[in-house]
N, C-alpha and C positions, 0 to 999 in steps of 0.2 A: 497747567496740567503737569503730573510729576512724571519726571523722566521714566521709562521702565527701565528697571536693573536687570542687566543683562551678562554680568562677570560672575564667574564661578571659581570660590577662592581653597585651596588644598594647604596645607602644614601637619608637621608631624614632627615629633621628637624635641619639644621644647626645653622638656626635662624639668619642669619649674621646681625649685628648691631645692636641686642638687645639692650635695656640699664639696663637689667641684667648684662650682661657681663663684668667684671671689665678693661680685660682688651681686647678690641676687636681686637688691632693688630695680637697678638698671636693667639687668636683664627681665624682669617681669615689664618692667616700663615700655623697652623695647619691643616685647609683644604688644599692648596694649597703644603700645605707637602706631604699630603695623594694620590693627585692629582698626586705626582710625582712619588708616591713609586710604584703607578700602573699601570701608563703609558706604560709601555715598555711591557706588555703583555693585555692590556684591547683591545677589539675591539669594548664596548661598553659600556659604562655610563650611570645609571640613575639614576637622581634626583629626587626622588619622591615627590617634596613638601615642604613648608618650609623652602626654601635655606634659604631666604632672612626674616627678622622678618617682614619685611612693605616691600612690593612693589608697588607704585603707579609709570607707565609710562608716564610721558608730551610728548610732541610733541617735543619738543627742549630744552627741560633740561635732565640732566642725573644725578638724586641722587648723592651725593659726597660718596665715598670711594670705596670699593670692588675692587679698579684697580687692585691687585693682583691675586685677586682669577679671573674677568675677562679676564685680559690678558693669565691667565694658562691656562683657557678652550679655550681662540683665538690658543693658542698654538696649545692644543690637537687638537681641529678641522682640523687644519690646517693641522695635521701631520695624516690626514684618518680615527681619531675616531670618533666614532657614538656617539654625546651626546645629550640625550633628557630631556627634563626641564619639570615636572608636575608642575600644578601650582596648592598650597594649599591652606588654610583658609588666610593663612599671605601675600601670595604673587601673590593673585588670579588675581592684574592689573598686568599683563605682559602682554605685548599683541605683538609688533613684532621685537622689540628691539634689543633680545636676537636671532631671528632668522638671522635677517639683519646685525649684526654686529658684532658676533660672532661665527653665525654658528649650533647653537643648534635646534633641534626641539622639538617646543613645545606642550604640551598636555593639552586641558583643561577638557575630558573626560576619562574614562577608554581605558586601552591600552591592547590586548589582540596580541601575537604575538608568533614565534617561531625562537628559537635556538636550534640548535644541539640536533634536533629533538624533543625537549622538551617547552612544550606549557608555556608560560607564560602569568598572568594577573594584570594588575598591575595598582593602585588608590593611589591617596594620602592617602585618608581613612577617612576625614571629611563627619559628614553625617546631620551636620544641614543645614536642608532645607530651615530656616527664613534664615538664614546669606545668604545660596547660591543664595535666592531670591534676597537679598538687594546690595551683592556685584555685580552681574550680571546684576544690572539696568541700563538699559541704562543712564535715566534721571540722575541719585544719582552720576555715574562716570561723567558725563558732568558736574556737579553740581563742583564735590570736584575738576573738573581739574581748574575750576574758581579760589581756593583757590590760595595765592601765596603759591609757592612751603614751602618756610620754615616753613610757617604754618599748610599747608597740611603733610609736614613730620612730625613737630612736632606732630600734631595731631595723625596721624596713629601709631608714635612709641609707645605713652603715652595708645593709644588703648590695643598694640599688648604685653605691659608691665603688664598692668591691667589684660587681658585677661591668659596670662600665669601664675602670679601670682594665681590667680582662680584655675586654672588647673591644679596647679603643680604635688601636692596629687595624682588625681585622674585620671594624665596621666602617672605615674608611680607605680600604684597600681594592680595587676591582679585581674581580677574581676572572672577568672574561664567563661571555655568555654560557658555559657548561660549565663554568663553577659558580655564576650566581645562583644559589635555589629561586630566586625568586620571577629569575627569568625562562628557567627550565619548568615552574609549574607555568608561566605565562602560555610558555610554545604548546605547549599538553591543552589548555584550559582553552584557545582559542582552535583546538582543532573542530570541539565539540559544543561552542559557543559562539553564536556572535555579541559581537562587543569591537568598539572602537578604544577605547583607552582603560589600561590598565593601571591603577594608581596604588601607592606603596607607600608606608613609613619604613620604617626600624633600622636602615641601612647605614645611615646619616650617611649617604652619598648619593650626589644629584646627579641622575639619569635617564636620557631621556633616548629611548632605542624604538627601531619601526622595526616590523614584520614583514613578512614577504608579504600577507595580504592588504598589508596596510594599518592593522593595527597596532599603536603603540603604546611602548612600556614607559610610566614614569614610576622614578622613585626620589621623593621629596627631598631625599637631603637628612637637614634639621634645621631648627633654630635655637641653638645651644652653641654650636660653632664658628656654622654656614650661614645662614641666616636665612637658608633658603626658600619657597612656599611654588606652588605650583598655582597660575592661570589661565581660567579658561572663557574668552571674550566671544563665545557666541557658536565664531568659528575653528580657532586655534589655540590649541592647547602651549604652553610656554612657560617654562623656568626663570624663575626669579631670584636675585638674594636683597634684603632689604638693608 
């Protein structure tokens, strides 16, 4: 009789294809690594944002590389995991790709749901509202799907390079609970909600904070850096770096 899988596995901000990354094979590997070590007990996967550093989807092209880490998630799918794909500031065109050809479900909103009796809610955690205006256009995605592909990639890596660099400091920096945003919508969000854990990308800093009433804040880190992913074995919730 097969074990029941009982682990619930969280990641965010992998960044795949950066052109930070000196050497990107490894680093896809390395997910794909991670992807294996957990397999045998996950009965469900979330990506919270991030994966990819630029995702723009065409209608009949498909970006070069990531076959590895693809094919791993075709795997898991296949073999009855639950993987769900948020989409972030980086990788906000996905649109149905990933559902129809892999198997994943995607999110473009807040995901509010329960396991093993315990409520979870979970955002990539970007909260500029120019950007979310501008990537959400309809007209501006018709616009850039014009571009030829290797121009519209080059264009979005050279973006998603510039825009990290900017950030780097200040996404690994703690600003202390009334200068995180992400923990001042937490205190607000559970005034009027119940929910036991709050889960987060985009910070790339791992943290993991309680509430006066008991509920708490994780924010995953990355795995570009940190390597870090968040698990949850049934009963308790716990940070990781791999």
């Amino acid at each position: 009789m097969q074990m029941q899988k009982t682990h619930i596995y969280f990641i965010s901000d992998a960044h795949l294809g950066s052109w930070l990354v000196k050497n990107p094979r490894e680093h896809e590997n390395r997910l794909v690594h991670w992807l294996d070590s957990i397999k045998a007990n996950a009965s469900t996967i979330y990506l919270l944002g991030d994966i990819f550093d630029f995702w723009f989807e065409y209608k009949t092209v498909v970006p070069k590389g990531f076959v590895r880490f693809f094919g791993k998630l075709a795997e898991l799918t296949d073999s009855g995991i639950d993987i769900h794909f948020f989409t972030g500031n980086h990788d906000v065109w996905a649109f149905d790709y990933f559902e129809q050809e892999i198997g994943l479900k995607t999110h473009r909103e807040p995901l509010k749901v329960e396991h093993f009796g315990k409520i979870f809610y979970m955002r990539h955690g970007d909260d500029s509202n120019f950007l979310h205006k501008i990537f959400h256009n309809r007209f501006l995605q018709r616009a850039f799907a014009c571009l030829p592909p290797r121009l519209g990639q080059n264009l979005g890596y050279f973006w998603a390079k510039k825009n990290r660099e900017k950030l780097t400091e200040t996404h690994t920096r703690y600003k202390g609970e009334d200068g995180e945003p992400l923990i001042r919508f937490a205190k607000k969000y559970v005034q009027t909600h119940k929910v036991d854990y709050l889960v987060f990308g985009h910070r790339h800093l791992p943290l993991k904070l309680q509430l006066a009433a008991g509920e708490q804040i994780i924010i995953l880190g990355d795995f570009i850096n940190l390597f870090t992913y968040g698990e949850f074995d049934g009963e308790n919730f716990e940070l990781k770096e791999f």
